[in-house]
C-alpha positions in Angstrom: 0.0 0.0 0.0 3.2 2.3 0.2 2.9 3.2 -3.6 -1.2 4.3 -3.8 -1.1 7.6 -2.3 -3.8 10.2 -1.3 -5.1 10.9 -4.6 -6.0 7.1 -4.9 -7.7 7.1 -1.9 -9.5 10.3 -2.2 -10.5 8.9 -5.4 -12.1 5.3 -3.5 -13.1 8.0 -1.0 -15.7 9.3 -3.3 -16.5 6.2 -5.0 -17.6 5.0 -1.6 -19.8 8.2 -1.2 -21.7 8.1 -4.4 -22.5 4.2 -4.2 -23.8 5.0 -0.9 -26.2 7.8 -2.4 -26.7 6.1 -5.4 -27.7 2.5 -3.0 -30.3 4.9 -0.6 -32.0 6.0 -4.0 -32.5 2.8 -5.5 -33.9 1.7 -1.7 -36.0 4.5 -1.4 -37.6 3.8 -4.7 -37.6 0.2 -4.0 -39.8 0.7 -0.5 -42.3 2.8 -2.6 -42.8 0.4 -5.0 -43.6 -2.2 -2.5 -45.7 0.4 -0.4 -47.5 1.1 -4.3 -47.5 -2.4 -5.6 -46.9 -5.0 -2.8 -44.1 -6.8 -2.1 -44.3 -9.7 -4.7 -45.1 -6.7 -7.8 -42.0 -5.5 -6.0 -39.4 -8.0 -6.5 -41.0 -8.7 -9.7 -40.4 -5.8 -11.4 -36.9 -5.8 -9.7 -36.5 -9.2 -11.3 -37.2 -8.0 -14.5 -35.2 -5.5 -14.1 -31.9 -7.6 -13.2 -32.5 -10.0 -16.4 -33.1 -6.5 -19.0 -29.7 -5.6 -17.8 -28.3 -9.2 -17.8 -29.4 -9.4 -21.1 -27.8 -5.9 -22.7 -24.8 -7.1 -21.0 -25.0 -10.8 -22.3 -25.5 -8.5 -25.8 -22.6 -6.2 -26.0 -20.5 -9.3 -24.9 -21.8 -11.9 -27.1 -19.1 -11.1 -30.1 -16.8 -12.4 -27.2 -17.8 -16.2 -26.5 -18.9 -17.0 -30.4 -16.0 -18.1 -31.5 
């Protein structure tokens, strides 16, 4: 750890801050959907969600495991 240096860490610093903002946003939203929809619609829709993304991401990599 001798070589990283403050910038490094000032950088992981902020990192740290916006995932923490960015995580109480996506909860907040997530507690009023389950307030709105139930908590079953809830995790559905968070479901859905999760396999859009896992499928834009299984997309933009697929040139990658064809061959």
């Amino acid at each position: 750890m001798d070589g990283l240096g403050f910038k490094f860490w000032l950088k992981m610093a902020g990192l740290f801050v916006v995932g923490g903002i960015v995580l109480f946003i996506v909860l907040a939203l997530f507690v009023k959907a389950i307030y709105a929809w139930g908590f079953l619609a809830a995790f559905l829709v968070l479901a859905l969600l999760a396999c859009v993304a896992g499928w834009f991401a299984d997309r933009r990599n697929a040139g990658a495991r064809s061959s």
